[in-house]
C-alpha positions in Angstrom: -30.3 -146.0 60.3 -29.1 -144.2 57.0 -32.5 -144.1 56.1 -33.7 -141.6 58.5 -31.0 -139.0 57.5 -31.6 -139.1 53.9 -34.6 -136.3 53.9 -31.7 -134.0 55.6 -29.2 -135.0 53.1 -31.2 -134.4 50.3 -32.2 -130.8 51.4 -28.8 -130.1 52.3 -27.5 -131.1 48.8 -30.0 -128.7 47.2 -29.0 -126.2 49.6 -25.8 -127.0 48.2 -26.2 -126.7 44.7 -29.1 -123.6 45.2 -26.0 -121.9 46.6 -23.8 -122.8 44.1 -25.9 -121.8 41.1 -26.2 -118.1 42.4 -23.5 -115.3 41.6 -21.2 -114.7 44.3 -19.6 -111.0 44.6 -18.4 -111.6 47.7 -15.1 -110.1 46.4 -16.0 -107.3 44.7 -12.8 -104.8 45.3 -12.8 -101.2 44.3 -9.2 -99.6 43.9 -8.2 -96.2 43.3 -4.6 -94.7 42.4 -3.9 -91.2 41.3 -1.8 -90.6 38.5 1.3 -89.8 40.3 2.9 -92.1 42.5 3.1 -89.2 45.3 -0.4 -88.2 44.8 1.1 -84.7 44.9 0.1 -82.0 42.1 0.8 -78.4 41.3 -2.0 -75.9 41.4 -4.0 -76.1 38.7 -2.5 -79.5 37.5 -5.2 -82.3 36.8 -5.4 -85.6 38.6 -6.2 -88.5 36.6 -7.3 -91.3 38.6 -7.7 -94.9 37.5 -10.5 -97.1 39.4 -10.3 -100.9 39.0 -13.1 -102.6 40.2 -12.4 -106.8 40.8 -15.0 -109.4 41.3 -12.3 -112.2 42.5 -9.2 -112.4 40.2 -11.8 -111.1 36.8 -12.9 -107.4 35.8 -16.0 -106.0 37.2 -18.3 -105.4 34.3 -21.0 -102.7 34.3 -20.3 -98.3 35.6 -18.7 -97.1 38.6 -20.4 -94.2 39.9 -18.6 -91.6 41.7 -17.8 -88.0 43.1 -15.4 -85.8 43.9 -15.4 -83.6 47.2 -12.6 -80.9 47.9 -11.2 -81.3 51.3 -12.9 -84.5 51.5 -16.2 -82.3 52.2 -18.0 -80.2 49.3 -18.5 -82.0 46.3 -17.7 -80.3 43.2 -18.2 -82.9 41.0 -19.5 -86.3 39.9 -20.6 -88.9 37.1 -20.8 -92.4 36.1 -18.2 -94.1 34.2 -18.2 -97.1 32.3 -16.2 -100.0 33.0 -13.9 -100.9 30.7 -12.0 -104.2 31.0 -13.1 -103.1 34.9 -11.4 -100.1 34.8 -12.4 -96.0 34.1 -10.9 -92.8 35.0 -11.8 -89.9 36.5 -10.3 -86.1 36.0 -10.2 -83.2 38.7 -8.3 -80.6 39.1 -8.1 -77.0 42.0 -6.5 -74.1 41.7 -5.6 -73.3 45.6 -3.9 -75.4 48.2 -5.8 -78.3 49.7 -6.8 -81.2 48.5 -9.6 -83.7 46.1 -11.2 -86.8 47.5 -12.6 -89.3 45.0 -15.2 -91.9 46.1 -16.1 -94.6 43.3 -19.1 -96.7 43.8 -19.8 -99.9 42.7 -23.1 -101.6 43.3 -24.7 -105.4 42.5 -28.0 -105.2 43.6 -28.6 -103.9 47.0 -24.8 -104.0 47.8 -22.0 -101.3 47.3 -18.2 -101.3 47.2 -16.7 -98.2 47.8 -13.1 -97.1 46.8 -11.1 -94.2 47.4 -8.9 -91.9 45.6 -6.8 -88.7 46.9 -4.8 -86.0 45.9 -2.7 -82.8 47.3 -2.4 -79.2 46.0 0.6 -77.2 47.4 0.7 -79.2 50.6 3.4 -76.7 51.7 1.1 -73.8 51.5 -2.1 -75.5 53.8 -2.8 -73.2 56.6 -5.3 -73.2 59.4 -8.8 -72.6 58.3 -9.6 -69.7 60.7 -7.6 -67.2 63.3 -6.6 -68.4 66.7 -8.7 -67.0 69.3 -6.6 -63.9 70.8 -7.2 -64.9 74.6 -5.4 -68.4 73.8 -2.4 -67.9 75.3 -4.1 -66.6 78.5 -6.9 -69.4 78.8 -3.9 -72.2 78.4 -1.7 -70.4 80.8 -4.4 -69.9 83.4 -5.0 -73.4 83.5 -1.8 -74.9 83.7 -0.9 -72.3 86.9 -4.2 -73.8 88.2 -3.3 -77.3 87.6 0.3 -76.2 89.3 -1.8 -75.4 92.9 -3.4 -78.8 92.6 0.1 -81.4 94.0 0.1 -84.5 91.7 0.6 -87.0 94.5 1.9 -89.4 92.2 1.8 -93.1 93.2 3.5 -96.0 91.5 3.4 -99.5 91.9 5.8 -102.0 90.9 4.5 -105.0 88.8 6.7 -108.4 88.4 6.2 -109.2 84.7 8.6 -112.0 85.4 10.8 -110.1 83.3 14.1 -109.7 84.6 15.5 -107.2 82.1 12.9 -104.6 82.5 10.8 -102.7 85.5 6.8 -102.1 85.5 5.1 -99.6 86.6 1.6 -98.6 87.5 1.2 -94.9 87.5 -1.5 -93.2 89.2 -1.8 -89.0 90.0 -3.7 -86.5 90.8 -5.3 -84.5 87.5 -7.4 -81.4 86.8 -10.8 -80.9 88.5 -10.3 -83.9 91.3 -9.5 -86.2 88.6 -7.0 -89.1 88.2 -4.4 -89.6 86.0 -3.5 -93.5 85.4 -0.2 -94.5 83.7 1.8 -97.2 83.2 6.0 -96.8 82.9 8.6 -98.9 82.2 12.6 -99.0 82.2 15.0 -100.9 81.3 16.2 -102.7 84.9 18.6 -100.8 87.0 18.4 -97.7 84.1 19.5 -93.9 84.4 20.5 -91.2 82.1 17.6 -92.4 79.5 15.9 -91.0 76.8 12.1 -90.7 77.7 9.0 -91.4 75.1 5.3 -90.7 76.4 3.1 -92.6 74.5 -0.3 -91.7 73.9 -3.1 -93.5 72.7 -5.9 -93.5 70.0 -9.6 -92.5 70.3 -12.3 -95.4 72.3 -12.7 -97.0 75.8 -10.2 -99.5 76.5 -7.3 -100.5 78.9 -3.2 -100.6 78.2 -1.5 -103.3 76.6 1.8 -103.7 78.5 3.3 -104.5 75.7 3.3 -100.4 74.9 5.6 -99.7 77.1 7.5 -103.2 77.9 8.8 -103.1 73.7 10.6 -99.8 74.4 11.6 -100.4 77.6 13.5 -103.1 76.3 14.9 -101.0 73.7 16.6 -98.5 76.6 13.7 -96.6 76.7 12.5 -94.4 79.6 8.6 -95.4 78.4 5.2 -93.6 80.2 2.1 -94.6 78.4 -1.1 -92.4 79.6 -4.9 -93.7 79.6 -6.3 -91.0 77.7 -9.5 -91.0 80.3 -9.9 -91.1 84.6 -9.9 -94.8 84.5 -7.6 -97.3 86.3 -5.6 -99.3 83.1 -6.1 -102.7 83.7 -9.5 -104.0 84.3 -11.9 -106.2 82.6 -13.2 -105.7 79.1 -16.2 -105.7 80.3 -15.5 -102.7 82.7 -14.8 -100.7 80.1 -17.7 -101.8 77.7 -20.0 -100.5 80.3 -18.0 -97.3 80.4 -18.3 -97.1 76.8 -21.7 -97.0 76.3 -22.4 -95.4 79.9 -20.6 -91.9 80.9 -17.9 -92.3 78.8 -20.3 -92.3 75.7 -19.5 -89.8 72.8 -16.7 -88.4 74.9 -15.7 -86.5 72.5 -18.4 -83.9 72.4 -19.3 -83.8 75.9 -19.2 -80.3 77.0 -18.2 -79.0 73.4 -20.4 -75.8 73.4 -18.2 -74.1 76.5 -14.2 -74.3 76.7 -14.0 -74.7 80.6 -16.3 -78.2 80.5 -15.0 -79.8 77.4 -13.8 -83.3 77.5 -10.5 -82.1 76.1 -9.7 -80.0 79.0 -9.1 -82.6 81.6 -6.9 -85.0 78.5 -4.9 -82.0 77.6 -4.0 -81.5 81.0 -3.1 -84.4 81.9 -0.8 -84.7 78.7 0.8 -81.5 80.5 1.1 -83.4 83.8 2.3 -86.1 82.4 5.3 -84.9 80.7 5.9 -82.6 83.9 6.1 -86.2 85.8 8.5 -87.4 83.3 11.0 -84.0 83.5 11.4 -85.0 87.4 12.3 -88.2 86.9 15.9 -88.7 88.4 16.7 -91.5 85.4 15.6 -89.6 82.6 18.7 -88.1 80.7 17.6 -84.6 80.5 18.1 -84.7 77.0 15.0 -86.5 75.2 11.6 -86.3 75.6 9.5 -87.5 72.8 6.1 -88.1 72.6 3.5 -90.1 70.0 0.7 -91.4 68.9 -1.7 -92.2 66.6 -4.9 -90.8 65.7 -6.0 -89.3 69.4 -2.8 -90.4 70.4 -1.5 -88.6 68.1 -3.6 -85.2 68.1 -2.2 -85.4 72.0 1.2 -85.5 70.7 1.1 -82.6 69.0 -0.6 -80.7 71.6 1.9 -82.0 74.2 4.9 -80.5 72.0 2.9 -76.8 72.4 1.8 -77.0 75.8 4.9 -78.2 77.6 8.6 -76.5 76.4 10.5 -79.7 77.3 9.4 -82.1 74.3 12.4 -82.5 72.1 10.6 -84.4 69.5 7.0 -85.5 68.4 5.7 -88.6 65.9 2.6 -88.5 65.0 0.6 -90.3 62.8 -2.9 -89.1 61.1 -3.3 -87.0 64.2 -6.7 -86.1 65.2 -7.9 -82.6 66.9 -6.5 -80.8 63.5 -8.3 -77.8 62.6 -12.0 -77.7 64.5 -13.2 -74.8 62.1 -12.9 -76.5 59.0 -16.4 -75.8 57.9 -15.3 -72.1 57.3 -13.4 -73.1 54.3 -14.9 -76.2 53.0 -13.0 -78.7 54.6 -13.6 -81.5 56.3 -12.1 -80.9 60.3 -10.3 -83.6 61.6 -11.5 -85.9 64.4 -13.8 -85.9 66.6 -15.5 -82.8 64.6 -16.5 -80.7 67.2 -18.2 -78.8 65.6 -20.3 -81.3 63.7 -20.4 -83.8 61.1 -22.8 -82.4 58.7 -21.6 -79.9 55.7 -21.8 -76.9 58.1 -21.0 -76.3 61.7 -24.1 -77.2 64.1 -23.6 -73.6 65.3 -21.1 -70.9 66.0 -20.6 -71.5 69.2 -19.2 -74.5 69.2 -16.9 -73.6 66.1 -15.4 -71.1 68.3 -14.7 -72.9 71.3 -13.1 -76.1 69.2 -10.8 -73.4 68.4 -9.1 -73.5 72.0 -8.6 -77.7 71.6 -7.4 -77.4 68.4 -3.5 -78.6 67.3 -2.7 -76.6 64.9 -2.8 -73.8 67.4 -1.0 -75.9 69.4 1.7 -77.0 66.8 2.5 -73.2 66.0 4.0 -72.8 70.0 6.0 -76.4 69.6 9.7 -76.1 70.7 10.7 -79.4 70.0 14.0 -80.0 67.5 12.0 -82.5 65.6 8.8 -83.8 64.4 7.5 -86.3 61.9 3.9 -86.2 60.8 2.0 -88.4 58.3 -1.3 -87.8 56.7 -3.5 -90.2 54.3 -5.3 -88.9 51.4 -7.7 -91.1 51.6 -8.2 -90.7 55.0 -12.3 -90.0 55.9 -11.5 -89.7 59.8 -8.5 -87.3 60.5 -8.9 -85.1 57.3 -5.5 -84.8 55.4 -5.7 -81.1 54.5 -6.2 -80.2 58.7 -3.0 -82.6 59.4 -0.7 -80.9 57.0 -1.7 -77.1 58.1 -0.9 -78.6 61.9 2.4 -79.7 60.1 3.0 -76.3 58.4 2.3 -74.5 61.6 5.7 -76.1 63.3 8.4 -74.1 64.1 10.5 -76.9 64.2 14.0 -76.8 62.1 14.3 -81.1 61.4 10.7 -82.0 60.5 9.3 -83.9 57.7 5.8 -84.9 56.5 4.9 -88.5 55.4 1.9 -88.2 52.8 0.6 -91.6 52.2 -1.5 -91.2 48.9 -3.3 -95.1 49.7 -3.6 -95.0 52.9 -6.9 -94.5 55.1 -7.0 -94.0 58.8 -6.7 -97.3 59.5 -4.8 -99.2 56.8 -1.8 -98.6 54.4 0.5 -97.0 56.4 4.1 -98.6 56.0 5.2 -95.6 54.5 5.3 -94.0 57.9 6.3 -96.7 60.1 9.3 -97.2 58.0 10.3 -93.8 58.8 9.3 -94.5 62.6 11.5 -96.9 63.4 14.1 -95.4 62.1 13.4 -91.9 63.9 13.0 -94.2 66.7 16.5 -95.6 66.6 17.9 -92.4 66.3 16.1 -90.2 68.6 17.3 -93.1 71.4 21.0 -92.4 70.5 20.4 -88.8 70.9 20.9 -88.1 67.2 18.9 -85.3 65.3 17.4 -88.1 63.1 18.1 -87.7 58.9 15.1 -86.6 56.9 
């Protein structure tokens, strides 16, 4: 019998050792850190930034290539650099508010590890990149007196999580342009005179954890969390698979060249809906109404707190829909780029109407007490320069900006979550929360 398998056993031992033999770079890592700790520099200051490139737990040997691009879109710079006990460094500098993106390189054979490096100028003196349109007001006011003719009908259906200490809700209404609206809420059991959080949620084609609202329910929350899209919140993966790559695919830029059929128009007003529900809401305390969000979620958090005067306080974190127009000044926009992701805007047309979607507009009519707003430098997806003008453009007097120099758009953000929970906390006991 042992006979017959030792053809097999031979091939698979020199297999075996073949594979053994050959170099593995399986863990090649690429790290970048800027020279301060904050990744914060005065104008005209240079940024020195150290790249360390790993292959396990030894130095990389060989260069590093890499390039510098202000506001993470027009390169100004690049080079190759020689590793040097796997590490090399790289200098920049800019003499006006924004920010530098770094992008190291390192490649073994056909493969390439990329790293990232960031830094700020000024942050406090990052505006928009272009003029509001002047009919803003007007073309946001119009629709939300049209949305007001259209009742809201709004249905709710109560759900036994077998959870005794909390009620679930699913929340259906009636939304722009014979839409829906779907929702799910949660209380804590029996609840009134509570603080209210809408919750908002990040960019894709999915349905609603419950545990999104249940976690702050428990926490004496008066929780609404809003599907982003006209779909019901709880079906099959596979339901919203086929969404994805059906009707719902590239959302984002369906409709982008004309302001009265973008995508946007139907999510923003729901966000305004959404909070209107929550004002009429015989257990909330009248008090606080917070919203948040990341990413999407968090782009919708910021327009919610200019669209609708009752938001008391915003948390967002690398919000997207920052500063369409980016183009204009040589800076990368912020998700989804409406206006294209090439080096220049696909056309003007489409620059100008991103301009109506866009949050920084909306931040500058907020009239919430209190906002916090984080930003990574090294964030490709939600450009950092776009979040911070949004930030700038608050009018709100307890506000405070979390600039996370390692962190991308999906990774690395403690920094703000730390300050989260704690906002959290103190928002619930109706507290202006301590910058």
């Amino acid at each position: 019998m042992s006979c017959r398998h030792r053809p097999l056993q031979l091939g698979l031992s020199l297999a075996l050792l073949l594979v053994a033999c050959m170099p593995s770079h399986a863990q090649i890592k690429v790290a970048v850190t800027p020279d301060h700790e904050t990744g914060i520099y005065e104008l005209g200051e240079t940024v020195t930034w150290t790249i360390r490139v790993t292959d396990g737990d030894q130095p990389a040997t060989g260069d590093v290539n890499w390039f510098v691009r202000r506001g993470g879109l027009v390169q100004v710079s690049q080079g190759t650099a020689p590793l040097v006990d796997g590490t090399a460094t790289v200098e920049a500098t800019r003499d006006d508010p924004g920010a530098l993106l770094l992008s190291a390189r390192y490649n073994v054979g056909d493969e390439r590890t990329e790293g990232l490096g960031g830094a700020v100028y000024a942050p406090d003196q990052i505006t928009a990149s272009a003029d509001e349109p002047a009919d803003f007001d007007e073309f946001w006011q119009g629709k939300i007196a049209a949305l007001a003719a259209i009742p809201p009908n709004p249905q709710l259906t109560l759900v036994d999580l077998g959870e005794p200490e909390i009620e679930y809700y699913k929340l259906e209404m009636d939304g722009w342009n014979g839409s829906k609206i779907y929702a799910q809420l949660a209380k804590p059991k029996g609840g009134t005179n509570l603080p209210a959080m809408v919750v908002y949620q990040w960019a894709g084609v999915y349905g609603l954890n419950r545990d999104w609202v249940t976690g702050l329910a428990k926490n004496g929350w008066l929780a609404l969390n809003v599907m982003a899209h006209d779909l019901p919140i709880d079906q099959p993966s596979e339901f919203y698979k086929a969404q994805d790559e059906g009707p719902l695919r590239g959302y984002p830029t369906q409709g982008r060249d004309d302001r009265e059929t973008s995508y946007f128009l139907r999510m923003y007003l729901a966000v305004y809906r959404t909070l209107d529900y929550m004002t009429t809401r015989p257990d909330w305390n009248q008090e606080t109404l917070a919203v948040q969000g990341s990413s999407q979620g968090g782009g919708q958090s910021l327009i919610a707190a200019g669209i609708h005067p009752r938001v008391t306080a915003l948390l967002a974190n690398v919000p997207a829909m920052c500063d369409h127009a980016g183009h204009l000044v040589g800076r990368a926009p912020g998700w989804p780029r409406l206006a294209g992701w090439g080096q220049e805007p696909d056309n003007d047309q489409v620059v100008e109407v991103g301009k109506y979607f866009d949050a920084v507009y909306f931040a500058r009519r907020a009239k919430a007490q209190s906002a916090l707003v984080s930003a990574g430098l090294i964030d490709i997806t939600c450009s950092p320069e776009g979040v911070i003008a949004a930030f700038n453009a608050l009018p709100v007097p307890n506000k405070e900006l979390v600039l996370m120099p390692l962190a991308g758009h999906n990774g690395g953000q403690d920094a703000y979550y730390q300050r989260h929970g704690s906002w959290l906390w103190q928002l619930r006991e109706g507290r202006v929360p301590e910058r």
